[in-house]
N, C-alpha and C positions, 0 to 999 in steps of 0.2 A: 607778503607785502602787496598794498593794493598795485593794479595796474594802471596805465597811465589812461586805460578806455574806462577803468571805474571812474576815477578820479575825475576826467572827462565827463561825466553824467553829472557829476552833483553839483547842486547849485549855492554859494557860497555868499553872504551878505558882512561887510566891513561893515562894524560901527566904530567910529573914530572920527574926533573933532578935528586931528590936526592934519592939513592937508598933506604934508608931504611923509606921513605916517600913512596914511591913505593908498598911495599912490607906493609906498615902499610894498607892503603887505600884498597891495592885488600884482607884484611882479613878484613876490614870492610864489602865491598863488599858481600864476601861469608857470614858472620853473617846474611848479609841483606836475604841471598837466592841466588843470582846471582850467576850462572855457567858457564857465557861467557865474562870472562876477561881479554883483552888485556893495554899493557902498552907500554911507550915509554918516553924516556928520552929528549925529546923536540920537537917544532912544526915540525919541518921537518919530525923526525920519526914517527912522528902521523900521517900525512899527506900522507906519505908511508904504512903506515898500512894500512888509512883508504880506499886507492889504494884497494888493496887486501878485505878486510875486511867489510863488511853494520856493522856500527856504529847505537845504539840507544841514547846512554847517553857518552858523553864526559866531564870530569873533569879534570881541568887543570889548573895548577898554571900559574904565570906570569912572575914570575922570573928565564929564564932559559938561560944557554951558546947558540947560537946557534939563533934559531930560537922563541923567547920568544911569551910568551901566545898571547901579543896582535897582532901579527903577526898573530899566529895561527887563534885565531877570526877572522881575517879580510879575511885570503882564507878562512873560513868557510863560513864566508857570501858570500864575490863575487861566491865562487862554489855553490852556493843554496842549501848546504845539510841536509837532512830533521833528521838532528842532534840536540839532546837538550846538552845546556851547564850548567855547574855545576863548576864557578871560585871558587876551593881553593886558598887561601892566606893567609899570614899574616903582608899583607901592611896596611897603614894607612886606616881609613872605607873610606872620601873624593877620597882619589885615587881610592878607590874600586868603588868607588859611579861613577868614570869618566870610569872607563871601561865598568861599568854593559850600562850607556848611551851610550856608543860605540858599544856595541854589538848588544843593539835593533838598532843603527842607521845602522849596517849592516846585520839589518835583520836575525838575530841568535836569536833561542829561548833560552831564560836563563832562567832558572829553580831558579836562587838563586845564591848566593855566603856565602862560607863558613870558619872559620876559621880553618887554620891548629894548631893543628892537628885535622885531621876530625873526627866528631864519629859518632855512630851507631842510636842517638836522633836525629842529625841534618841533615843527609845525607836521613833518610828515610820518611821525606813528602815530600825533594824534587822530589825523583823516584815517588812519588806516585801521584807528580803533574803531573808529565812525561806521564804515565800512565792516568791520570785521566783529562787530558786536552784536551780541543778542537784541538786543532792542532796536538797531534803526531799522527804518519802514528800507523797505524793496530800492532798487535806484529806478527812481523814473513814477512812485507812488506819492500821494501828495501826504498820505498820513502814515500813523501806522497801522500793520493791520490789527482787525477786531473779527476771533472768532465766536460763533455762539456756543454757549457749553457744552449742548448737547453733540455737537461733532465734534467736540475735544476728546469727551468722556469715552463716543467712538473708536475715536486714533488709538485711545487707551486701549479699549479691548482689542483692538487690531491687530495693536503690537505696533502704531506707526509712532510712539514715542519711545525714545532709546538714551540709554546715556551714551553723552561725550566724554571723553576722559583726558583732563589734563594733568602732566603726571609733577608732582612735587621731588625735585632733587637735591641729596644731601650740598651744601655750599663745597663743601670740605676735600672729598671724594668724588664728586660727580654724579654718585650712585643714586638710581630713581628707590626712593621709599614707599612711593606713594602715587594714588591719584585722586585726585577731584571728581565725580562720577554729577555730570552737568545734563540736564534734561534737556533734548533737542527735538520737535516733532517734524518725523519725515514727511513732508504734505504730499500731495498724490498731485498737488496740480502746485502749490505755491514756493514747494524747494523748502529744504530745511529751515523749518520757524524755533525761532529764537524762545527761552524760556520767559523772556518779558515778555512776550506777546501773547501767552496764551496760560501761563501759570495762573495770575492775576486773577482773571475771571472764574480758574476754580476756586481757591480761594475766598472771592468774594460769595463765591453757589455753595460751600461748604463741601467741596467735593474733590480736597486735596489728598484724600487718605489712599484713593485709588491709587492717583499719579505716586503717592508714596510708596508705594505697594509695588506697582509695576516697577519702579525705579531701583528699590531695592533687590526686587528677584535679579531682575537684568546686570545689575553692578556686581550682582554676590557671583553669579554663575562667570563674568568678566573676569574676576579676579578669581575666583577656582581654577580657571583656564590660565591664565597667564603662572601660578604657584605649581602647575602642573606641568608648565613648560621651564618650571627650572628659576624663577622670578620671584624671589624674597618682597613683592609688593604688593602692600595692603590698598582697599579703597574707601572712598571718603562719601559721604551722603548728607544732603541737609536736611534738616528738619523743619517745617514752618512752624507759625505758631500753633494753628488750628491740629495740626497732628500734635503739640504737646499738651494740648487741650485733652486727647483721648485717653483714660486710663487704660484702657486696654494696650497700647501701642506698643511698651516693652514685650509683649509675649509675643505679638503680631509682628513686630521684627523680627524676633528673634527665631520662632516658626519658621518666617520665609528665607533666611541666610542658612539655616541649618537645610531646610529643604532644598538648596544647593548644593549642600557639602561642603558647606564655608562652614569657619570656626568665626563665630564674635569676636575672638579678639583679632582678627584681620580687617575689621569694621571700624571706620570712625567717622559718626555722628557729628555733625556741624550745627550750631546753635548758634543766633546772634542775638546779645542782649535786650536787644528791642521782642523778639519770640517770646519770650519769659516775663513780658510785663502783663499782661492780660491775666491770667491765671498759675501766681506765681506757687500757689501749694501742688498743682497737679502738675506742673511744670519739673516743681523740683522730685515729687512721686513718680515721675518715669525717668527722670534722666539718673537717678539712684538706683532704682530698677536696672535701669539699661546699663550702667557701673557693675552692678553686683552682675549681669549674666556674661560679662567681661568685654563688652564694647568699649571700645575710645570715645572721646568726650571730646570737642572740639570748641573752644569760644571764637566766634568768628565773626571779623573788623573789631577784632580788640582795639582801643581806644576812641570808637567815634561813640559810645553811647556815655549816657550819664553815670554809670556806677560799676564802670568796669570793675574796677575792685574788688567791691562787695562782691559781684556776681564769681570771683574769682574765693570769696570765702564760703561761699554758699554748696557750690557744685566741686565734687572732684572730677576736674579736668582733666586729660592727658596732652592736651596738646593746647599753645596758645598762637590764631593768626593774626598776625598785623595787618593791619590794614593799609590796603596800597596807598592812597593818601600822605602816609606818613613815611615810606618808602620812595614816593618818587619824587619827594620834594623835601628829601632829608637834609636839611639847612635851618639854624637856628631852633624855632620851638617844636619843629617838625622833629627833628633830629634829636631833639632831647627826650621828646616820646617814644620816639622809637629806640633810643639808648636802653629808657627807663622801663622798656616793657622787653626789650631782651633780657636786663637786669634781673626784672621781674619773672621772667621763664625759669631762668638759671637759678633764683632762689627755690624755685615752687619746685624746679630739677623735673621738668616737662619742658621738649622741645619746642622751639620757635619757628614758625613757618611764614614768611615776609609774602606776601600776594603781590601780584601786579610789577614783577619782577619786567620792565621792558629795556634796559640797558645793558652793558657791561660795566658801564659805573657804576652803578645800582648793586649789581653782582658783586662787583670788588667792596662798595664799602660793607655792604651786607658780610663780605667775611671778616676782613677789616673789625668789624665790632661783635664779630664772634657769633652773629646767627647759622643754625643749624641748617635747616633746611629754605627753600624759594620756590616759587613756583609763577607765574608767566608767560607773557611772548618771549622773552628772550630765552628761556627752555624748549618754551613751543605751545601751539595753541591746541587745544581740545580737538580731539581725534574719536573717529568715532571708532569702534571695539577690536576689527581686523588692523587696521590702520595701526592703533596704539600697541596692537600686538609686533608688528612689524618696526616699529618704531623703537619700544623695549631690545629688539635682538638688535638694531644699527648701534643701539646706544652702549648696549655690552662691549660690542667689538672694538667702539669710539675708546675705550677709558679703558 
């Protein structure tokens, strides 16, 4: 949890018409710790502020005279600013549910959307996502940072990028299955950089195969060590698009996890539907590949893309994730997708993994409607490889 001197750094902007909504929200605020509160009566005057102003956390209603929320998001996004959003409302969840998809489509980080009137439970893991997430800029920097490739490509051969591993636990049992094997760069002067900050720009240089490379060796040998300490836990890797672009890539995995000592099938490969739209033939020629040398298959934010479905006819999967989305705002339509894509695991008889697990409600109804596995803050956040070692043995002795 953030502390109250984090909290204290960041600079926060109310947008809200109505004044004593206004006036409610920035004394939440201060309860939370926060000392740098600005507000403004609709998108135009935020917009104006933020003129003036380095913005960290922006919360803002929809409904306003003027220049209304969804407006405001959308110059958030086309200006590119290294702003996190926080939609108060008290519109229908469906309507809520078509902004929050609008906001990722213009490239805004949303932290969460909450109901008016806000309080001081639900407003404080969203700042603490703020704070504790890969992509916000530094406290105290106006943007976020930008490296150049060639000293990314460096870190690579350095060894200064490592996975974090956050580990996925049975609902049922408690028992860790899993982890998520998350790329973190240890910087030499900037402090651990988050994988938005620097994935991005390989990607765009064509020079993700490396980072894929290094990330795999580093997870396989993680996870040899931890089956060697006595720990039935496999680990998890994603894959972007541009490495499903490479035909070579089944063997080139498959090479570097065995040159560990790891066996494939303690492996599993993470793919989000949007990965496989570019080049869907050599997409589906490695991830069949990568199937027959017995690696796990992973569709990952099952239901934010267009054709979940199909993609689930196309590829044999072993594992299907939900998307936190639909997890942390399981009420009404939300709630029926994520019914219907439990539903959907339990027919295909491959487990379900809920993401973005940050309650104890969450938890409960998660068992409640029969999901197998969660993963989360509320399990625990991304460790880096001693750490999640030592974490594994408290967690034995816990259960």
């Amino acid at each position: 949890m953030a502390t109250a001197t984090d909290i204290a750094e960041l600079r926060f902007l109310i947008v809200e018409d109505h004044s004593f909504q206004r006036w409610a929200l920035g004394n939440v605020l201060q309860e939370l710790g926060a000392r740098h509160v600005l507000a403004a009566s609709d998108g135009q005057a935020a917009l104006d502020l933020m003129r003036q102003h380095e913005i960290d956390v922006a919360i803002s209603d929809l409904e306003m005279p003027g220049m209304d929320g969804m407006e405001f998001i959308r110059h958030l996004g086309e200006a590119k600013r290294a702003v996190s959003l926080i939609v108060a409302s008290g519109l229908d969840r469906p309507l809520i549910r078509s902004v929050e998809m609008m906001a990722r489509a213009y490239g805004v980080r949303l932290l969460g959307s909450v109901e008016k009137p806000v309080t001081l439970e639900v407003l404080r893991p969203l700042v603490d996502a703020h704070l504790a997430g890969p992509a916000h800029p530094r406290l105290g920097s106006p943007a976020a940072r930008h490296f150049p490739v060639a000293d990314i490509l460096a870190a690579l051969q350095n060894g200064q990028v490592e996975p974090f591993f956050q580990p996925k636990v049975e609902l049922r049992s408690g028992k860790v299955r899993g982890a998520e094997a998350l790329a973190r760069w240890r910087h030499p002067t900037e402090g651990i950089v988050g994988a938005l900050e620097f994935i991005p720009a390989l990607e765009k240089a064509g020079d993700v195969a490396e980072l894929t490379a290094a990330m795999a060796a580093r997870a396989a040998a993680a996870c040899r060590s931890w089956r060697a300490h006595g720990f039935d836990v496999g680990v998890s890797l994603n894959l972007s698009q541009e490495s499903l672009g490479d035909v070579r890539l089944a063997d080139r995995i498959t090479e570097i996890v065995r040159a560990e000592s790891l066996n494939p099938r303690d492996v599993i490969l993470e793919i989000t539907e949007s990965a496989m739209a570019v080049d869907l033939g050599r997409a589906l020629e490695n991830l069949s590949r990568l199937r027959m040398k017995g690696f796990g298959l992973s569709i990952d934010d099952f239901g934010t893309g267009y054709s979940s479905l199909q993609q689930l006819t196309r590829i044999a999967f072993t594992e299907l994730k939900i998307d936190k989305s639909f997890v942390s705002a399981a009420g009404g339509a939300d709630r029926a997708v994520l019914e219907s894509s439990l539903e959907m695991a339990a027919k295909l008889r491959i487990p379900a993994v809920a993401e973005g697990v940050e309650t104890q409600a969450e938890w409960d109804l998660l068992q409640e409607l029969g999901c197998q596995l969660a993963q989360g803050y509320h399990v625990a956040r991304p460790m880096e490889g001693p750490d999640f070692l030592g974490w594994l043995r408290a967690r034995q002795h816990a259960i």
